[in-house]
C-alpha positions as CSV (number, residue, x, y, z in Angstrom):
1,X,0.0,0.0,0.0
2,X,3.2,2.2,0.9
3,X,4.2,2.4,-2.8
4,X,0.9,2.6,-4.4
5,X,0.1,5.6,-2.0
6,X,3.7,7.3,-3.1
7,X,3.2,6.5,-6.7
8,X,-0.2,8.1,-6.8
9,X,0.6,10.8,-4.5
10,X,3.6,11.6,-6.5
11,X,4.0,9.8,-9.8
12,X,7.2,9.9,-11.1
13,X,9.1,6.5,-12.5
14,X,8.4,3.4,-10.8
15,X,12.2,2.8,-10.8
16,X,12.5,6.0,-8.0
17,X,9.8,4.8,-6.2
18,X,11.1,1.8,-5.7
19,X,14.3,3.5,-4.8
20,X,12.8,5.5,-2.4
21,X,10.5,2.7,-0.4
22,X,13.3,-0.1,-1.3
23,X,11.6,-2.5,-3.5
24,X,12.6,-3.5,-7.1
25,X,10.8,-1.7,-10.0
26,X,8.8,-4.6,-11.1
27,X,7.2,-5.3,-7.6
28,X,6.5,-1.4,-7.4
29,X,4.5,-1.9,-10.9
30,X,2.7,-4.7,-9.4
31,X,1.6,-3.3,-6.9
32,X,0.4,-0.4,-8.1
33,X,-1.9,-2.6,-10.7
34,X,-3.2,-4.9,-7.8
35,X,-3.7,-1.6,-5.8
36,X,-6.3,-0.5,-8.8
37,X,-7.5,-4.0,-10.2
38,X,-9.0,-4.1,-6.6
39,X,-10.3,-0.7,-6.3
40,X,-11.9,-1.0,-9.7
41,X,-13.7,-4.0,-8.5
42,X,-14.7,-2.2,-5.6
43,X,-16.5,0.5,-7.2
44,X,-19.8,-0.2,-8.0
45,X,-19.7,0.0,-4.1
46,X,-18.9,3.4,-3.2
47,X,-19.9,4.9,-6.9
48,X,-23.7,4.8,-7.1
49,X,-26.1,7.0,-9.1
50,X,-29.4,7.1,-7.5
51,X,-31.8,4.8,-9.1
52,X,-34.4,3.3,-7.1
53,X,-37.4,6.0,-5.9
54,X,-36.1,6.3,-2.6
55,X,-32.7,7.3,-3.5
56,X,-34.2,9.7,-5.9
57,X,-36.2,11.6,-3.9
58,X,-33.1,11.4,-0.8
59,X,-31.2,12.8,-3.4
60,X,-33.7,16.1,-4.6
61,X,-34.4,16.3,-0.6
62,X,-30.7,17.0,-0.1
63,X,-30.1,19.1,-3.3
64,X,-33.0,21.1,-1.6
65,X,-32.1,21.5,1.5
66,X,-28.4,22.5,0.8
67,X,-28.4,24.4,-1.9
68,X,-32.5,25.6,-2.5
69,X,-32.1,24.1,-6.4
70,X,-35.7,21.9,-6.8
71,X,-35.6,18.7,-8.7
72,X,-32.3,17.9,-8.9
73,X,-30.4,14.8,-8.3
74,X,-26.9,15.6,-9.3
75,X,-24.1,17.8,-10.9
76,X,-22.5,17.1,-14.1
77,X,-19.4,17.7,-15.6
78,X,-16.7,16.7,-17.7
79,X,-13.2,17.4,-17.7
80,X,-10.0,16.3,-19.3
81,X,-7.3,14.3,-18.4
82,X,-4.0,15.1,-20.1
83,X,-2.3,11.5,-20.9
84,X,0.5,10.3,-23.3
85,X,-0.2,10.7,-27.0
86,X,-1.4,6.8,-27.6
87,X,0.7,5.2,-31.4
88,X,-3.1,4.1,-32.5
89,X,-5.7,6.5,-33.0
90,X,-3.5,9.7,-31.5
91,X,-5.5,12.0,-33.5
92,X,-8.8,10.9,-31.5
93,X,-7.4,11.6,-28.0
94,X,-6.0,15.4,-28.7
95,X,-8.6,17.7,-27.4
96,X,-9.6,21.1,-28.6
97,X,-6.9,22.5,-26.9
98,X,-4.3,20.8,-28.3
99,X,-3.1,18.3,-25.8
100,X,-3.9,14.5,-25.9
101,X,-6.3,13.7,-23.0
102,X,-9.5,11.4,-22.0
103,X,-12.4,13.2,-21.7
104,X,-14.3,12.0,-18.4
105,X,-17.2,12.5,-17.4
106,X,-18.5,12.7,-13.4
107,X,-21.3,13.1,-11.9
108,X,-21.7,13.4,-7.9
109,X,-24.3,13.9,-5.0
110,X,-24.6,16.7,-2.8
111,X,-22.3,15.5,-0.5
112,X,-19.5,16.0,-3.6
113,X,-19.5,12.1,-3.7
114,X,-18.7,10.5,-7.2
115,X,-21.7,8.7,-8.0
116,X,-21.1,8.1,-11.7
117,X,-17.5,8.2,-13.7
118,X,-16.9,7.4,-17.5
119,X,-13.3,7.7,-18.9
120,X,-14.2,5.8,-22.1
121,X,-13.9,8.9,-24.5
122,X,-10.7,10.2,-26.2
123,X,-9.9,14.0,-25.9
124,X,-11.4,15.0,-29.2
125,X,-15.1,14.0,-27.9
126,X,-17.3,16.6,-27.3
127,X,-19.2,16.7,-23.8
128,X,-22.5,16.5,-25.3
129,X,-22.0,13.7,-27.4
130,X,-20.9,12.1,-24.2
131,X,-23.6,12.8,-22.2
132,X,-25.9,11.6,-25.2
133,X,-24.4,8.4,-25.1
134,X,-24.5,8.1,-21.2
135,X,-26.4,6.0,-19.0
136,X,-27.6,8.7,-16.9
């Protein structure tokens, strides 16, 4: 847990982390995959958008009583994530600002709790046609 907290607190090469914590640079790449394989798995647990009538009216309750906006359930957004320019498809992942990038899109409660995440779209996709093709 030591190294995947230091990689993703600070992530430089996995060969200085390693360094730092004293493990080889293979072990500090396996652990920081096990580290997310099992969060992954994990979160349909903690990441839940409201669905079932109670949790929808919870959810307008608390949008009401916090912030006095009626009806509403969630807040939306998507931002992007600067990554390496991939070999296949680069053109598809740089964004309209230039920079390679997924473009993920979050939703969350009003507690500022995730309850939805999708990093399946490259840079160049534009919000809306994410949001069009979204579960929500």
């Amino acid at each position: 847990m030591r190294v995947f907290l230091r990689y993703v607190g600070d992530p430089g090469f996995q060969i200085g982390i390693g360094e730092a914590i004293g493990v080889h640079q293979s072990t500090a790449s396996r652990t920081v995959s096990n580290v997310i394989t099992r969060i992954v798995r994990k979160s349909s647990i903690w990441i839940r958008f409201p669905t079932t009538c109670e949790d929808l009216h919870n959810a307008k309750n608390e949008w009401q009583e916090k912030f006095n906006f009626p009806s509403a359930i969630g807040a939306i957004d998507c931002t992007h994530i600067p990554i390496l320019n991939p070999f296949i498809h680069a053109n598809e992942y740089v964004n309209r600002k230039n920079f390679a990038s997924i473009n993920v899109q979050a939703t969350c409660n009003s507690n500022e709790e995730f309850t939805s995440v999708d990093v399946s779209w490259p840079g160049s996709v534009h919000d809306s046609r994410i949001w069009k093709n979204s579960d929500i």
